[in-house]
C-alpha positions in Angstrom: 50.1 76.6 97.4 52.8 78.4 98.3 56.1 76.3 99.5 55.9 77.8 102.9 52.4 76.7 103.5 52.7 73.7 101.9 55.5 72.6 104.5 53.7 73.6 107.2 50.7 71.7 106.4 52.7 69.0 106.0 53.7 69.2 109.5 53.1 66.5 111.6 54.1 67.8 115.2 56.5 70.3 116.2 58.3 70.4 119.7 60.1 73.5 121.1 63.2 73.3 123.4 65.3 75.4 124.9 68.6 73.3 123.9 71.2 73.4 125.8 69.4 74.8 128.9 69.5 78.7 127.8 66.7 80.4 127.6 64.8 82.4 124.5 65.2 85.8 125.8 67.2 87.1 122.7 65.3 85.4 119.9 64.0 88.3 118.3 67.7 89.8 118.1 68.1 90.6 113.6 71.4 88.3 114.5 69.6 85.4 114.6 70.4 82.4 113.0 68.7 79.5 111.3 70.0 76.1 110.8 67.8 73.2 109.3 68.9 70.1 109.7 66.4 67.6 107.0 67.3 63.6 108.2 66.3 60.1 106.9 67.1 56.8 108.1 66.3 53.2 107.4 65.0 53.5 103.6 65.9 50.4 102.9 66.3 51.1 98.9 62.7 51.9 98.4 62.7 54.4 95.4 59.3 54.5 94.9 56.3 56.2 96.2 54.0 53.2 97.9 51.0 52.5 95.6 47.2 53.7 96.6 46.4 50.4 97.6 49.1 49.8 100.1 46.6 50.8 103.2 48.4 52.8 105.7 51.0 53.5 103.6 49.1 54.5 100.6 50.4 57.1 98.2 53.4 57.9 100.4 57.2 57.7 100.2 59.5 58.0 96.9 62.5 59.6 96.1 61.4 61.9 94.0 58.7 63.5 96.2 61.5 63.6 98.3 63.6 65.5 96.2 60.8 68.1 95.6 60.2 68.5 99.8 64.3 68.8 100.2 64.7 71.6 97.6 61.6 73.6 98.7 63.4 73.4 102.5 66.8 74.7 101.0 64.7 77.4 98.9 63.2 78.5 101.8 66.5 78.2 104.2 70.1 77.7 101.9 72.3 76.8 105.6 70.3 73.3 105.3 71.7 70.0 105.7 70.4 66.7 104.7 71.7 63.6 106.8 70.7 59.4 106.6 71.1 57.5 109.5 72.0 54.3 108.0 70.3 50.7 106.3 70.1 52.3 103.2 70.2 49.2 101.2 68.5 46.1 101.5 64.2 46.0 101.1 63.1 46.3 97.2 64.5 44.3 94.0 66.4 47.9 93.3 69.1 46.7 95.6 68.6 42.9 94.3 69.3 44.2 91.0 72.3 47.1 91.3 73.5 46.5 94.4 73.0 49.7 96.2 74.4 51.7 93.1 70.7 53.5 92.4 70.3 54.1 96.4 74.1 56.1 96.1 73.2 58.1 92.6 70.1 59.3 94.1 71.3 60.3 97.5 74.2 62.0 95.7 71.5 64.0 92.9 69.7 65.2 96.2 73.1 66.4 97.4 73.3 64.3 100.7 75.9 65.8 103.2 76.2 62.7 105.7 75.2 59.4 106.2 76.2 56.4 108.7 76.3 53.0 108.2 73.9 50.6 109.2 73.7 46.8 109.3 72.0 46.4 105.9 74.4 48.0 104.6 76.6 44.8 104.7 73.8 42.7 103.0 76.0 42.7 99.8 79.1 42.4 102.0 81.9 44.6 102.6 83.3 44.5 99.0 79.4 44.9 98.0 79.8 48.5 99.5 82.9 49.3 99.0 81.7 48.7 95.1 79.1 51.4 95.7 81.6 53.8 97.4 82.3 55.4 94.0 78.7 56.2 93.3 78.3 58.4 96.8 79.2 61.9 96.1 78.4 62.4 100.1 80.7 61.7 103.5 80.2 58.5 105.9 80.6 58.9 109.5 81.2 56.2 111.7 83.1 56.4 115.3 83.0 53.1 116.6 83.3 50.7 113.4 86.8 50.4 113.1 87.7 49.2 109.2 91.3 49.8 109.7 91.9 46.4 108.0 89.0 46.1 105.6 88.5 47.7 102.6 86.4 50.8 103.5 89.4 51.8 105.5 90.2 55.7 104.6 86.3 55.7 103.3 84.6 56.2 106.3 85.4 59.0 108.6 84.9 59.1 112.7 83.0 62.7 112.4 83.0 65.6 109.8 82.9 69.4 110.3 80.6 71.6 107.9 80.0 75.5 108.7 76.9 77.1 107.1 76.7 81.0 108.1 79.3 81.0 110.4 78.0 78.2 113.3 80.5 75.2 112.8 78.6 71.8 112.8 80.3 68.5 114.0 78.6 65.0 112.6 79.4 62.0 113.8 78.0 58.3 113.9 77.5 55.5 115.5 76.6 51.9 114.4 74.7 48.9 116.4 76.6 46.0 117.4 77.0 43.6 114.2 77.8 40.4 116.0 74.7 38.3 115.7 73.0 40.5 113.0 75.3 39.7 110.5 77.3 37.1 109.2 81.3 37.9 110.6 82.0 37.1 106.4 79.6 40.2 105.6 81.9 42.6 107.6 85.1 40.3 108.1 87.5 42.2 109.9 86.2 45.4 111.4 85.4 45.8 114.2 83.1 47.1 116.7 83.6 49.6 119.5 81.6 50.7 122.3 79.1 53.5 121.3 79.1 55.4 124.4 82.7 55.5 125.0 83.2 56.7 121.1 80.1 58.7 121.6 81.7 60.8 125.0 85.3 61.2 123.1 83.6 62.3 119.7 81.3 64.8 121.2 84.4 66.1 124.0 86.4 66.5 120.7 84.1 68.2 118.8 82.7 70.5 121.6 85.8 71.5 123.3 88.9 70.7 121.1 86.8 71.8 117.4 84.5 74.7 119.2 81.9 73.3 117.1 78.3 75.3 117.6 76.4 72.1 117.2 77.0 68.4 117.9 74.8 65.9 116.4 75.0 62.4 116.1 74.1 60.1 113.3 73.2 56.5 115.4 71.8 53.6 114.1 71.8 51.5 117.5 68.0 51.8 117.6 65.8 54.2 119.7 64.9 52.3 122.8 64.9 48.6 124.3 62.4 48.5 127.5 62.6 44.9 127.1 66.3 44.4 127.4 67.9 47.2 129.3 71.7 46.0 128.6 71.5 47.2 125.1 72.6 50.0 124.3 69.8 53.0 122.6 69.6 56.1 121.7 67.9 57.4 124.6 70.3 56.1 126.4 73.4 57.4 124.8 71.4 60.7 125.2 71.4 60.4 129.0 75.4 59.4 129.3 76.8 62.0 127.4 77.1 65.8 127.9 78.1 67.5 124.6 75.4 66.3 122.1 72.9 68.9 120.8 71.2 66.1 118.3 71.0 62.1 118.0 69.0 61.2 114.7 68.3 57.5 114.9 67.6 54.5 113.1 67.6 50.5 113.1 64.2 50.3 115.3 62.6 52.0 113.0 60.6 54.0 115.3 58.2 56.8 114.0 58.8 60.0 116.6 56.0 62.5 115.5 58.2 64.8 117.1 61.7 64.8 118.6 61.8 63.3 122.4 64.0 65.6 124.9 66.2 64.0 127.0 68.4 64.9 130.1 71.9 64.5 129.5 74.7 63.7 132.1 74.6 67.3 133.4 70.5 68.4 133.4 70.6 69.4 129.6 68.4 68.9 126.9 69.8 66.7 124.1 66.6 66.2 120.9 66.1 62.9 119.8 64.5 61.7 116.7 63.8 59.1 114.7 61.3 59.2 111.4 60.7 55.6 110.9 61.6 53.4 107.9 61.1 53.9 103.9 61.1 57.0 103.5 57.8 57.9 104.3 58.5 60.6 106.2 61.3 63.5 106.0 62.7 64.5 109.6 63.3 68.2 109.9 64.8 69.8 113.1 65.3 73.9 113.4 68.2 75.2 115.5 68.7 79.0 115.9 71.7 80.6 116.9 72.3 84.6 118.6 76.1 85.5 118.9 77.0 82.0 118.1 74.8 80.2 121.4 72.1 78.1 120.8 68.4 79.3 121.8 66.3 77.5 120.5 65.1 74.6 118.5 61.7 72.8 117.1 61.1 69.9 115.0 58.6 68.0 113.1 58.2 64.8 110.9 56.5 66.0 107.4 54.6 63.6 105.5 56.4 62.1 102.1 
C-alpha cells in the first residue's frame, strides 16, 4: 500500500478551519505552503506496541511503529515537525529500570524538535532529569516553570523559533501547577507561574516582536475541567489569548478524534488537540500558507 494511502486510511477524523479568521479563496495559488505539525503527549515510557490481548488497546502503540508513521509523514512532506507535550516518563518498568534514559535516546533517533515538561517528568526528581538531559538531542520549552535556581536552569527554554520553507514557527510550553501533584522535594525550588499570563506575553512576543507565521503552544495543563471551573485548561487558555494558532495538550489525557476550534479573545479560531496517552495514537495537524498568511488548516488522530 502506498504511504499516501496508507496514512489516509489511517485517519481517524479530519477537521477543516479557516485559522485565523481568513478565508480559502487563494488555496489553489502554486505558492502554497504546507506545514505538518506530527504531536505526542503523555506516553508515559511505554516503548512497546500493546499486546493482542490487551482489549481495546490491542495491537496498538510502540515506538517503533511510530518511527515507521513519522518518517512516511516527513517522506511525503520534509517542512514537518514532531512535538511531545510532556509526562514522558513514568508508566512501564523502562523508566523503573533507566530512568528515562531509553524514553530520551528514542525521542532523539526519531529526531524530536520540541517537547515540554510534564509532572511525571519529576517522578525521578529534578536531578533524575537533569541526568537524562544529556541523552535528549531535542529542545524543552517551558514559559511558566521558572528553574532559575535548580539544576535544569539554562536547559529549558521559554519558546523556540524553527523556519521550514520560509514560515517562521514559534513553540512554546506551558506546565500544570505542581503544588499538590508532586512532592515540593521532586521539583525543590522552581517555581510555578501563571499559564495564561506567560501564555498572553509568549504568544505577543512571538506574534508581534518575532513575526513568527505560526504560534503553537505545547501545554500540559490538561484539556478541560467542567467539574472545577477555577483550574486552568486548555480550552480555556484558548479563549484568553489572541495570538495562538495551535495548543497541543496533555496531562488529562483526553483522546480528540479531531482538533476542537475555539474562539479566542478577539472571534478567532485557535485548534486544539489532544491524542490521548501511550502512544497509541500520532496527532497530525496541516497548516497551509499563501504569501506568508495562513488559510487553512485540517487535522486528524492516526492510529499507532
Amino acid at each position: 500500500m502506498k504511504r499516501r494511502q496508507f496514512i489516509q486510511k489511517s485517519t481517524a477524523a479530519t477537521v477543516l478551519a479557516g485559522v485565523g479568521g481568513l478565508g480559502l479563496q487563494s488555496f489553489g495559488s502554486s505558492k502554497t505552503k504546507k506545514i505538518t505539525i506530527l504531536h505526542t503527549n503523555d506516553v508515559h515510557s511505554h516503548i512497546d506496541p500493546f499486546g493482542p490481548d490487551d482489549g481495546r488497546n490491542a495491537n496498538k502503540g510502540g515506538v517503533a511503529r511510530r518511527a515507521t508513521l513519522v518518517d512516511a509523514i516527513r517522506k511525503e512532506n520534509p517542512n514537518t515537525l514532531l512535538l511531545d507535550a510532556g509526562d514522558i516518563f513514568q508508566g512501564t518498568p523502562y523508566f523503573n529500570y533507566y530512568g528515562g534514559e531509553l524514553e530520551f535516546k528514542l525521542m532523539s533517533m526519531l529526531k524530536y524538535d520540541v517537547a515540554t515538561i510534564g509532572n511525571h517528568d519529576f517522578d525521578n526528581g529534578i536531578d533524575g532529569l537533569y541526568a537524562q538531559i544529556p541523552h535528549a538531542k531535542f529542545d524543552f520549552v517551558s514559559a511558566n516553570y521558572d528553574f532559575s535556581n535548580t539544576v535544569m536552569d539554562t536547559h529549558v527554554k521559554p519558546y523556540k523559533i524553527i523556519v521550514k520553507d520560509g514560515i517562521k514557527i514559534g513553540i512554546f510550553g506551558l506546565g500544570i501547577k505542581l503544588d499538590g501533584l508532586v512532592d515540593k522535594n521532586m521539583y525543590k525550588e522552581t517555581v510555578y507561574l501563571d499559564p495564561i499570563e506567560k501564555a498572553q506575553d509568549m504568544s505577543r512576543l512571538l506574534k508581534e516582536e518575532q513575526k513568527c507565521d505560526l504560534v503553537i503552544c505545547l501545554s500540559h495543563i490538561g484539556y478541560d475541567y467542567k467539574k472545577d471551573s477555577d483550574k486552568v485548561s486548555d480550552l480555556k487558555l484558548a479563549r484568553a489569548t489572541k495570538d495562538i494558532d495551535l495548543i497541543i495538550g496533555g496531562h488529562t489525557h483526553t483522546f480528540l478524534p479531531k482538533p476542537t476550534i475555539e474562539k479566542n479573545s478577539v472571534g478567532k479560531n485557535v485548534l486544539v488537540n489532544q491524542v490521548g496517552c501511550y502512544g497509541l495514537y500520532l496527532g497530525k495537524v496541516d497548516f497551509y500558507f499563501n504569501s506568508g498568511k495562513n488559510i487553512k488548516a485540517d487535522g486528524a488522530a492516526i492510529v499507532v
